[in-house]
TIMIRO-870129 format. One record per residue (C-alpha): x, y, z; residue in one letter; residue number from 1. Coordinates in Angstrom, 1 decimal. Each point is the difference from the previous one (the first is absolute). Layout:
+--------+--------+--------+------+-----+
:     c1 :     c2 :     c3 : type : seq :
+--------+--------+--------+------+-----+
:      X :      Y :      Z :    a : NUM :
...
+--------+--------+--------+------+-----+
END
This chain:
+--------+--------+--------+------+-----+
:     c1 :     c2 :     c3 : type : seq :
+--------+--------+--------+------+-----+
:   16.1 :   11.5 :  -42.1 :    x :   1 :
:    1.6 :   -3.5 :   -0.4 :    x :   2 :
:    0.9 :    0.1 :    3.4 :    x :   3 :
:   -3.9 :    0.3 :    0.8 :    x :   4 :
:   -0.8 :   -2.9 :   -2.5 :    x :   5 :
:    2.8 :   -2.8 :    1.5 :    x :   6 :
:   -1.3 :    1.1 :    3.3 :    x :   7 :
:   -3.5 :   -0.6 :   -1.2 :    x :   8 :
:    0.7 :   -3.4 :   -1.1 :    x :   9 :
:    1.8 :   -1.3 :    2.8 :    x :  10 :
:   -2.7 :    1.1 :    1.8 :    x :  11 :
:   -2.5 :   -2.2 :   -2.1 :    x :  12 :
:    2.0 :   -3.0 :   -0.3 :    x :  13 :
:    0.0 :   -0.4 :    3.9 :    x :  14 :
:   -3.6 :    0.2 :    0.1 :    x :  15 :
:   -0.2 :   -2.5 :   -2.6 :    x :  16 :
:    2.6 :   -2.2 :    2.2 :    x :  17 :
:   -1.6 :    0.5 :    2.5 :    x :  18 :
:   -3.4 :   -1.2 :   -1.3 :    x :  19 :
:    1.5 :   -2.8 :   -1.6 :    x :  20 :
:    1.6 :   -1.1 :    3.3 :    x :  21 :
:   -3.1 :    0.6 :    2.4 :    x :  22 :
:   -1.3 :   -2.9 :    1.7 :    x :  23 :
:   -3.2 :   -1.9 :   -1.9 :    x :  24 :
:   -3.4 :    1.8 :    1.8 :    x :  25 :
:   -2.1 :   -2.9 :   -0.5 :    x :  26 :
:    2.1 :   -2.3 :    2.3 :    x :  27 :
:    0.5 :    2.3 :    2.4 :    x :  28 :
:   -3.9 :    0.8 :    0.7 :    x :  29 :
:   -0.8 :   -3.9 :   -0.2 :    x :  30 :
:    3.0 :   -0.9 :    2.8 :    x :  31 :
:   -0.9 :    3.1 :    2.0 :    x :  32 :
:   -3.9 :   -0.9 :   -0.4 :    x :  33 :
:    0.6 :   -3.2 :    1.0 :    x :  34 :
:    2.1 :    1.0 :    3.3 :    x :  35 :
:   -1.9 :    2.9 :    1.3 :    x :  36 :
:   -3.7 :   -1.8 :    0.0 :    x :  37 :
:    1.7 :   -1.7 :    3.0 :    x :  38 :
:    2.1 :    3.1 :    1.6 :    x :  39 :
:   -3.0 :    1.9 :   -0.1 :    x :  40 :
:   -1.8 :   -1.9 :    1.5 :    x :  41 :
:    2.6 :   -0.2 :    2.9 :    x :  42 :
:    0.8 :    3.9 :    0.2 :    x :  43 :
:   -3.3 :    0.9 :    0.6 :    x :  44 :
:   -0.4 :   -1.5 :    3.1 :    x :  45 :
:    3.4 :    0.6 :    1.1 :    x :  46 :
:   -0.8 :    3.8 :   -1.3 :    x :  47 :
:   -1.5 :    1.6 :    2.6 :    x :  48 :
:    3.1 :   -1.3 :    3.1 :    x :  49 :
:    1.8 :    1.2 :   -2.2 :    x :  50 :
:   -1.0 :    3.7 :   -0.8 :    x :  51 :
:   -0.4 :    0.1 :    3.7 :    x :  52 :
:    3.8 :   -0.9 :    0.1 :    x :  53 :
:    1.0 :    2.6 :   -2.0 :    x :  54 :
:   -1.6 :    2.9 :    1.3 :    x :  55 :
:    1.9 :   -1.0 :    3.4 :    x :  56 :
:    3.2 :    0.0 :   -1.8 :    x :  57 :
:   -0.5 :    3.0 :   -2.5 :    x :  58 :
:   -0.7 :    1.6 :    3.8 :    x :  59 :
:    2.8 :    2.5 :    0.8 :    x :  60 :
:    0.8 :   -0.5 :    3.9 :    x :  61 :
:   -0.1 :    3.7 :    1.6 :    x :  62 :
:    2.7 :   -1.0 :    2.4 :    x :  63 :
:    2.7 :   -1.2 :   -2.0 :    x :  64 :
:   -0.6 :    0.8 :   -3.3 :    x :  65 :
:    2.9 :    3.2 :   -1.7 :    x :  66 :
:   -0.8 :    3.7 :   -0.7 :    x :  67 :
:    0.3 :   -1.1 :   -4.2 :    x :  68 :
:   -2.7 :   -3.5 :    0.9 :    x :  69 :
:   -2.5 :    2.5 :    1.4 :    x :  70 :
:    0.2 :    2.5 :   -2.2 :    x :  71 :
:   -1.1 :   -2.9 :   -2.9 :    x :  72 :
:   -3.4 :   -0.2 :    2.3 :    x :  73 :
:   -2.8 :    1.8 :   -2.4 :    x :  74 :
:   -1.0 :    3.0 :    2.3 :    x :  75 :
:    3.7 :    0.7 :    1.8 :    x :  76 :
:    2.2 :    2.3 :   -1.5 :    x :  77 :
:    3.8 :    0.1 :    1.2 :    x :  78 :
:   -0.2 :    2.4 :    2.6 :    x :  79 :
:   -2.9 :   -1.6 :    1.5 :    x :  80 :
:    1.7 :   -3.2 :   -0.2 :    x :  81 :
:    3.6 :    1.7 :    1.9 :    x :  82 :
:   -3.0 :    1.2 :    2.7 :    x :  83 :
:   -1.2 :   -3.5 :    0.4 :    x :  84 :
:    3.4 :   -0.7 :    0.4 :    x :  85 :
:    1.0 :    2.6 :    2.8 :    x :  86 :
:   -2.9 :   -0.5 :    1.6 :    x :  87 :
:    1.7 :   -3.7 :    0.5 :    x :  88 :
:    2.7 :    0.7 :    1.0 :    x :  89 :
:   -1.4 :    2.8 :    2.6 :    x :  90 :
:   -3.0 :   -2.3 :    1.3 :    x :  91 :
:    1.2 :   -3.3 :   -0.4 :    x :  92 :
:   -1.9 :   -2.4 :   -2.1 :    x :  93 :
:   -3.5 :    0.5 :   -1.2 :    x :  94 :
:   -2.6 :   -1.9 :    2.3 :    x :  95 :
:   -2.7 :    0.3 :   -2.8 :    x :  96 :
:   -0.5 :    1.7 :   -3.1 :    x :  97 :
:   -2.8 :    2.5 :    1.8 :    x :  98 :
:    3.7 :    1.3 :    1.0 :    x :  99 :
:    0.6 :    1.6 :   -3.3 :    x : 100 :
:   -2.0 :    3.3 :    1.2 :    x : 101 :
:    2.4 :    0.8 :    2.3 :    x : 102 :
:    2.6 :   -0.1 :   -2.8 :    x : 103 :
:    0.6 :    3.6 :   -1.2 :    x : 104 :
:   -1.9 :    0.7 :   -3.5 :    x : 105 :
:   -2.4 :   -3.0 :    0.8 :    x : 106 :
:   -2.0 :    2.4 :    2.7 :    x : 107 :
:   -2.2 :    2.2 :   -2.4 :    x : 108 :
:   -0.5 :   -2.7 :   -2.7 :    x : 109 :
:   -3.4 :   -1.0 :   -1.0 :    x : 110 :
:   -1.0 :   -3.6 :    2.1 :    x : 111 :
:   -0.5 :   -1.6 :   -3.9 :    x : 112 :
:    3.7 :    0.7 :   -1.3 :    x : 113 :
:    1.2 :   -1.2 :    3.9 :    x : 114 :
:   -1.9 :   -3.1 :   -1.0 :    x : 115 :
:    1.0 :   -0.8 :   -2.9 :    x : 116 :
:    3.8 :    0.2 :    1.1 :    x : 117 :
:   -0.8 :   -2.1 :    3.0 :    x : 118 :
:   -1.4 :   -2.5 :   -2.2 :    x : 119 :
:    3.6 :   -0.5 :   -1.8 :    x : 120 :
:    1.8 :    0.5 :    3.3 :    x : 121 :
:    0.3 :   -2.8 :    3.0 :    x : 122 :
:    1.4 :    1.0 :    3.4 :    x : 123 :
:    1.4 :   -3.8 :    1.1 :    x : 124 :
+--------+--------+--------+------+-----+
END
């Protein structure tokens, strides 16, 4: 029981430390207020290059991406991601992503999920 009590206080003094030693709110909304009337007004015109940029690089590239980077892809699972990957090395690169149905386990699936794992994919 006293071992329950010390542990108990130690606990509350550091939240009361760290409370004590926590930065001032008040100045930190007026200074980041004051800064981001301008940045947002910047960001969202530089916003939509942007997302654009990021889509191209969140893009996994079909062609030299690993077994373990394709199988993060929502919709592949790792043994469709080892197929896409002796398919490679069988075939030679991929041309286009419409080459995914030859892939084995890619030839019965439904033209949505194809789709939707196309969309995350890039065959340059």
């Amino acid at each position: 029981m006293v071992f329950y009590r010390s542990l108990f206080a130690v606990i509350v003094a550091l939240a009361l430390s760290m409370s004590a030693f926590a930065e001032d709110p008040s100045t930190t909304t007026t200074t980041t207020t004051t800064g981001t009337s301008e940045s947002a007004a910047q960001s969202t015109t530089a916003q939509p290059s942007t997302d654009a940029s990021q889509q191209q690089m969140s893009k996994v590239d079909v062609n030299k991406a690993t077994a373990k980077q394709l199988a993060k892809i929502k919709g592949l699972n790792f043994a469709r991601a080892k197929a896409i990957i002796a398919y490679r090395k069988k075939n030679g690169d991929f041309k286009n992503l419409d080459d995914l149905k030859n892939v084995q386990g890619f030839k019965k699936m439904n033209p949505e999920q194809l789709k939707d794992i196309q969309d995350q994919l890039t065959a340059g």
